[in-house]
N, C-alpha and C positions, 0 to 999 in steps of 0.2 A: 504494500500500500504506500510506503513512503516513498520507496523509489522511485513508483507512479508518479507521485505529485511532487515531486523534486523534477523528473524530467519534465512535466509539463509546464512547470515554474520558471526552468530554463527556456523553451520555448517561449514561453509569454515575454521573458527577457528579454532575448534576442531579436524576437519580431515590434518593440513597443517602448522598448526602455532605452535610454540614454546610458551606453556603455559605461559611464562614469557611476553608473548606479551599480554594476555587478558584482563589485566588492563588498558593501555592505551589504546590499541582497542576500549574496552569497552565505554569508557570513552569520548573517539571521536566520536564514534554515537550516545552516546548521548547528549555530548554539540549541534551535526548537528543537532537532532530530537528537540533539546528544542530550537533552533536557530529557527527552521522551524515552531515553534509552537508560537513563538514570533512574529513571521513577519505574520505569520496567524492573528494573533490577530491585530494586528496595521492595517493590509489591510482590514480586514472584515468591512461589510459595508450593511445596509438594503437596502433590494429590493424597487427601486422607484416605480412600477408598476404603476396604470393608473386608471382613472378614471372619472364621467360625475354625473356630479349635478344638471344638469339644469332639465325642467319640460321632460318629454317623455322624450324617446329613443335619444340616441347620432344620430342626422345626419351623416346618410351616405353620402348624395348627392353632400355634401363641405366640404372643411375643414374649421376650425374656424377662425374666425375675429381675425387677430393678430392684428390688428391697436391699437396704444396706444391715446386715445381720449383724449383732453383735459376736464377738468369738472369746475363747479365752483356751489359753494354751494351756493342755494337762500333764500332767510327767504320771503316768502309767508303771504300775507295779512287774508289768510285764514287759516294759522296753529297757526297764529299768537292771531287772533280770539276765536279761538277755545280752544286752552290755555287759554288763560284768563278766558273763560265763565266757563271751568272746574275748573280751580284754583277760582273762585268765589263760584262755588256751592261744595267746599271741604267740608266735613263733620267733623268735630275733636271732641274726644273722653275725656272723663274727665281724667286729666292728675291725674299723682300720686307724691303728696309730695315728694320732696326729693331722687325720682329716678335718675335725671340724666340717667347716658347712659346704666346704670345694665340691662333695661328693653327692650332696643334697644333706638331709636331713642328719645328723650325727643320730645312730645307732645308739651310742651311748646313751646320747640323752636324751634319744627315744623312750629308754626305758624307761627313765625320770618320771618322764612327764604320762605313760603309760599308768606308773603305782600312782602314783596321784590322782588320774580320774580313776583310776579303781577305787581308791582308798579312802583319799580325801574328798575329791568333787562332792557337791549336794548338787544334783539336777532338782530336787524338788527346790530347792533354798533359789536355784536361778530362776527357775521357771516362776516364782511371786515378785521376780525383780524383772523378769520381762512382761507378766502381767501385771505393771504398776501403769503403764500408756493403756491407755486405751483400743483396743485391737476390735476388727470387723474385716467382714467379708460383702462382696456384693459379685454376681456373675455378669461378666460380659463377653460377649465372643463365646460363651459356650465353655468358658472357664472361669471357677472359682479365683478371686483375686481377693488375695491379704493386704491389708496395710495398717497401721498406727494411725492416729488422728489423734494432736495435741494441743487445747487450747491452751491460752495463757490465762495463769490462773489468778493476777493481779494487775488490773488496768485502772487509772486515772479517768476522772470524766472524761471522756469525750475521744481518749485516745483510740490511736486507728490502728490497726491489727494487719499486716500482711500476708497474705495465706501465699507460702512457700509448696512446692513438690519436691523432696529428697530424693535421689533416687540410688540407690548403690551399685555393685559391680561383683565381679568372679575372683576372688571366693569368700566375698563377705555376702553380707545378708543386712534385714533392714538394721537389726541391735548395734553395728555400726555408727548410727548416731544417736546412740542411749546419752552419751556423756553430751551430746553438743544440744540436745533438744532440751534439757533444762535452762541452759545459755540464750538460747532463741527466744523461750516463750515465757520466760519470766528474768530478762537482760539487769533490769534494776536491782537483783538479789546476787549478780554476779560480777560486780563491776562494769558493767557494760553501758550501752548509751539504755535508760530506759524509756526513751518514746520512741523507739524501732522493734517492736512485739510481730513477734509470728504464728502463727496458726500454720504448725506442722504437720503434710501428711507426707506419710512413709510408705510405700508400696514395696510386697515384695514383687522381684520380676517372674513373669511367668516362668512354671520351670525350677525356682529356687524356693526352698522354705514349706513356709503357709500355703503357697500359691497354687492352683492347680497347673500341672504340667500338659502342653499342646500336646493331645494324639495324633496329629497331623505333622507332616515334613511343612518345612517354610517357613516356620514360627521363629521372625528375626527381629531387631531394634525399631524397626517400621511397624512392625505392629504391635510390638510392646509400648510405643508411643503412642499409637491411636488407643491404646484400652486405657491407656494415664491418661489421655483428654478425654477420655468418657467418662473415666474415674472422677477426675474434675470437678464437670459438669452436672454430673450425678449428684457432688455434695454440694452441688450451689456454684459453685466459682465459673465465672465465665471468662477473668484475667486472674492472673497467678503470676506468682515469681517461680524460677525452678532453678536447681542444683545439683549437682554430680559430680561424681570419678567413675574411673574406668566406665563397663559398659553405662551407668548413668549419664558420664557423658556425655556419649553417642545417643542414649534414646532422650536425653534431655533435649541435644542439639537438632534433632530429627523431628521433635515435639514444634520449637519454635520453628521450624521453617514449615512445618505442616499449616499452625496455624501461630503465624505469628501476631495475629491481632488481637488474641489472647494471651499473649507469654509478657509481662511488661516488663521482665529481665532472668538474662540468664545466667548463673552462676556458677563457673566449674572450675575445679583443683586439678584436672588432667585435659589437655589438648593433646587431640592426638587427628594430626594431618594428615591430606592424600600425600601418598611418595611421587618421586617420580615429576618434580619441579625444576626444571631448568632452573628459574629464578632463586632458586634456596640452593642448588649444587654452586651455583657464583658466590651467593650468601657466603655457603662456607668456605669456598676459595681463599676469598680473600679477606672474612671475616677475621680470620687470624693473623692476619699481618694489620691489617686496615679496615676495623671496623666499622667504625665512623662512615666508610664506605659506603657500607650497606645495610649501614641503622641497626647494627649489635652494639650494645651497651658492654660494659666491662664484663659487667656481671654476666649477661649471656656468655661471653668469652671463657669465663674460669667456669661455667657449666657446661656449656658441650664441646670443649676439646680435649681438657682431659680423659673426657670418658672415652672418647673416639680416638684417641693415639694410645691410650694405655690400654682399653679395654674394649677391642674391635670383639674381641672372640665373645666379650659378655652378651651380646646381641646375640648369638646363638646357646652360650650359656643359659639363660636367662628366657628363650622363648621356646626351647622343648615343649613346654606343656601344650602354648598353642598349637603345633607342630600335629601335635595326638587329636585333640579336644578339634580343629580344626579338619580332623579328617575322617578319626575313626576313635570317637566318644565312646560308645557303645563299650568298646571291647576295654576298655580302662576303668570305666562306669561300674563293671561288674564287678572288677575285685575291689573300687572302692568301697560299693555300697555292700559288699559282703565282710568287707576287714573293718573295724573299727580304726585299730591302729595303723593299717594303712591310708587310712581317709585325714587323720589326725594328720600324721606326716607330709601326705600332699598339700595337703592344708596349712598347715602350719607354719612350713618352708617359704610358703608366700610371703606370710608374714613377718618375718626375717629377712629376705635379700631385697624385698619389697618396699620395707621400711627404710632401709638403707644397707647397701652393697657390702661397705665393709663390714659387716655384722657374718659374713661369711668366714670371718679371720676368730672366732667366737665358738667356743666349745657347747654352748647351748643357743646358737644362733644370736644372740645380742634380744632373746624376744621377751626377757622380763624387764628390759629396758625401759621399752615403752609401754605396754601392756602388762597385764597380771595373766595369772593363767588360767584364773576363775573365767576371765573376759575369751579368753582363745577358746578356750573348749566350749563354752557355750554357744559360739559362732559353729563350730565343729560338730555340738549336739543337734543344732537347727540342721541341720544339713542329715545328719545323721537318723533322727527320728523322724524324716518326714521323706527317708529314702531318696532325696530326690540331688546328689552329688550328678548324676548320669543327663537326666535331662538339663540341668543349670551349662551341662559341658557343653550339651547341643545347639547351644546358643552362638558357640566358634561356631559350630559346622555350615549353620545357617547363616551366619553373620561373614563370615572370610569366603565369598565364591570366588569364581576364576574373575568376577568383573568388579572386583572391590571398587576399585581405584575411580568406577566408573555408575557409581548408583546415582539414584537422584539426588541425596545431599550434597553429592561432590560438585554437583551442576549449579546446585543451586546456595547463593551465602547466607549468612545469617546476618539478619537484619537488625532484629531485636537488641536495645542494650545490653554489652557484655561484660561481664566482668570475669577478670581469669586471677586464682591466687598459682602462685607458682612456688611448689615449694621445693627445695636445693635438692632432696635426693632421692627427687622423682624421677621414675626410670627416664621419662623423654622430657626435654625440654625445651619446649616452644616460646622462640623469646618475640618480643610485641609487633614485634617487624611483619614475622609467619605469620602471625596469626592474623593478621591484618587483613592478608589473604584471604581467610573464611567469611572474621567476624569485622562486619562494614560501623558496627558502632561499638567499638570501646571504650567503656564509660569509664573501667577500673582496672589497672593491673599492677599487681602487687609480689615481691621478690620477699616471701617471707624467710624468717633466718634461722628456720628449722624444719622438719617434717619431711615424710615420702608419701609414697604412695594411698596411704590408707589415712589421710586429712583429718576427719572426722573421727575418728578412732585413737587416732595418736596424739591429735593437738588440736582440740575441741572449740577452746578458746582462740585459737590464731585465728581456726576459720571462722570462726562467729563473730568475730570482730570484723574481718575480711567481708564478711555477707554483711554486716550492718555499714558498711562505707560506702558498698556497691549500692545498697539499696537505699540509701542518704542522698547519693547522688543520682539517682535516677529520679527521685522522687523532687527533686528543687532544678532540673530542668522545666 
């Protein structure tokens, strides 16, 4: 269409105008055409389209249960049971001198942490401390979906409440932000600013936890974002703010560009880009001699060169598990969810090199550093008592196709206010420059001076301060 009436505008030109007029003409249809190609871009937005995961054929004959059910987690005499006799007949393998964490999970101190949930763990004691939020169920798609729902339990007249979506990643779960949802929805009793109040909701993702798992192939971050804007909408909210790492990321990111007229900011501790950018291989070219160059800060500098000239191999190091999870789930699925202490160990290891690399140099992985081990096992028992380690993996399989590089979000940017917390010993590090790339409004980015990969989990308070700056500023545009 535009081309049409560009060329007829030159005709009109050339048969009627005073050649002295052709440069500004000129010049005015195309500031219009590059105006009209800008606002294209800001509005474009992926198709929410539709979909049914449950077992058989979508019912015709009703429509679906919108009822939002209350739930409440039980710890059973019989899973209880059953744990134990498995954690009794564990098998352990001759450990190797002096490995540490090089080798994955130290043997040793497998065992440790084995006698312990034998002996010490209360799963009943955890189970009143994860039923202290509030928990429900509502089905959509033909799948039961979990989440937490946390109001704030001290508000000022007239104060204004921002309803947040959490969303988390592989292989945590929603209890992940047990420590940071008291910070959000009651900030006044934590030091924090207290007129930035949240109204917190936690979904597990389909597949993980509470949640029911897709009996169908195809179940990828595309449609785990359309059932979190149903989820939404179902409680009321038609604008939200939203947040993540790892997979929460991507189905956060996938959320605002579905329907960004909804999202009025978005907030994530992990970026993770398409590869395969000219622009970003020159980036690093010269990034390290000449910065300044190509818009790397210092700090980006002492973050991604070290890791990339001392630690090329850690990238394969380091992404085995996608490797599996990404191909063939199923067959690793099986001896997770039949080993207790094999599920632990997979688990758990994340935890450790995930939080920070060096933690690998660490006879019991560096993991009561940052966490307790009340807290790990109980992420470990979620996954454990609800069998579902096997489907949560299927989410690679669906997620990494032969056309990553090439799905609808990579076509399309994110619009929506961004804010990114970056924290030093996150496995990848996207410094503001990259990210620019995707996200077209960055309101907020932040070089925190601690944390990895699991934000929320580890350093409660950074990030919740982090989300209330992003959300200060979006809100006094």
């Amino acid at each position: 269409m535009w081309r049409q009436l560009l060329e007829e505008g030159r005709s009109a030109i050339n048969d009627h105008w005073p050649r002295c007029l052709l440069i500004p003409v000129a010049v005015g249809l195309g500031g219009a055409l590059l105006c009209w190609k800008l606002h294209g871009q800001k509005t474009k937005s992926i198709e929410l389209g539709e979909g049914w995961w449950g077992p058989g054929e979508k019912p015709h004959s009703h429509g679906e249960d919108t009822r939002v059910r209350p739930f409440v987690i039980e710890a059973s005499e019989a899973d209880i049971e059953d744990l134990h006799a498995r954690l009794d007949d564990t098998r352990f393998f001759l450990p190797l001198e002096d490995s540490r964490f090089h080798y994955g999970f130290n043997s040793t101190h497998l065992k440790k942490v084995i006698s312990y949930w034998r002996n010490a763990y209360d799963w009943k004691k955890q189970v009143k401390i994860l039923n202290k939020y509030p928990h429900f169920k509502t089905t959509i798609e033909g799948l039961d979906i979990h989440f937490i729902h946390v109001k704030p339990s001290h508000l000022t007249p007239g104060q204004k409440v921002y309803p947040i979506l959490m969303v988390h990643g592989w292989p945590g779960s929603f209890y992940e932000f047990y420590h940071i949802i008291p910070l959000l929805t009651d900030p006044g009793n934590h030091d924090l600013d207290p007129n930035i109040a949240f109204e917190v909701i936690c979904p597990s993702i389909p597949g993980y936890g509470f949640s029911g798992a897709s009996s169908k192939k195809g179940f990828n971050a595309f449609a785990a974002a359309r059932i979190f804007y149903k989820l939404m909408l179902r409680l009321g909210f038609h604008d939200f703010y939203l947040q993540g790492g790892d997979w929460g990321s991507r189905i956060t990111c996938i959320l605002s560009q579905m329907r960004p007229e909804s999202v009025k900011g978005l907030h994530l501790n992990f970026v993770l880009l398409p590869t395969g950018r000219l622009g970003r291989l020159k980036s690093l070219l010269l990034g390290r001699y000449a910065p300044w160059l190509v818009g790397l800060t210092r700090e980006d500098v002492r973050r991604i060169y070290p890791y990339m000239e001392k630690n090329v191999f850690a990238i394969l190091r380091e992404t085995g598990y996608l490797h599996i999870q990404a191909t063939k789930p199923d067959t690793i699925g099986s001896a997770l969810n039949d080993s207790p202490a094999g599920l632990a160990a997979y688990i758990l290891e994340k935890f450790s090199t995930w939080t920070d690399s060096s933690f690998r140099e660490e006879e019991d992985g560096g993991l009561n550093r940052k966490f307790s081990l009340d807290d790990l096992l109980t992420n470990v028992m979620i996954y454990w008592v609800t069998g579902s380690i096997a489907s949560s993996m299927r989410f690679y399989k669906e997620g990494f196709t032969r056309n990553y590089n090439h799905t609808p979000d990579t076509k399309v940017g994110v619009s929506v206010p961004a804010g990114i917390a970056a924290f030093p010993c996150e496995m990848v590090h996207a410094p503001r420059v990259w990210a620019r790339q995707k996200f077209h409004n960055i309101i907020s980015y932040t070089y925190l001076p601690r944390g990895g990969h699991f934000a929320a989990f580890e350093e409660p308070e950074l990030l919740a301060r982090d989300i209330q700056n992003f959300v200060s500023k979006v809100e006094k545009k």
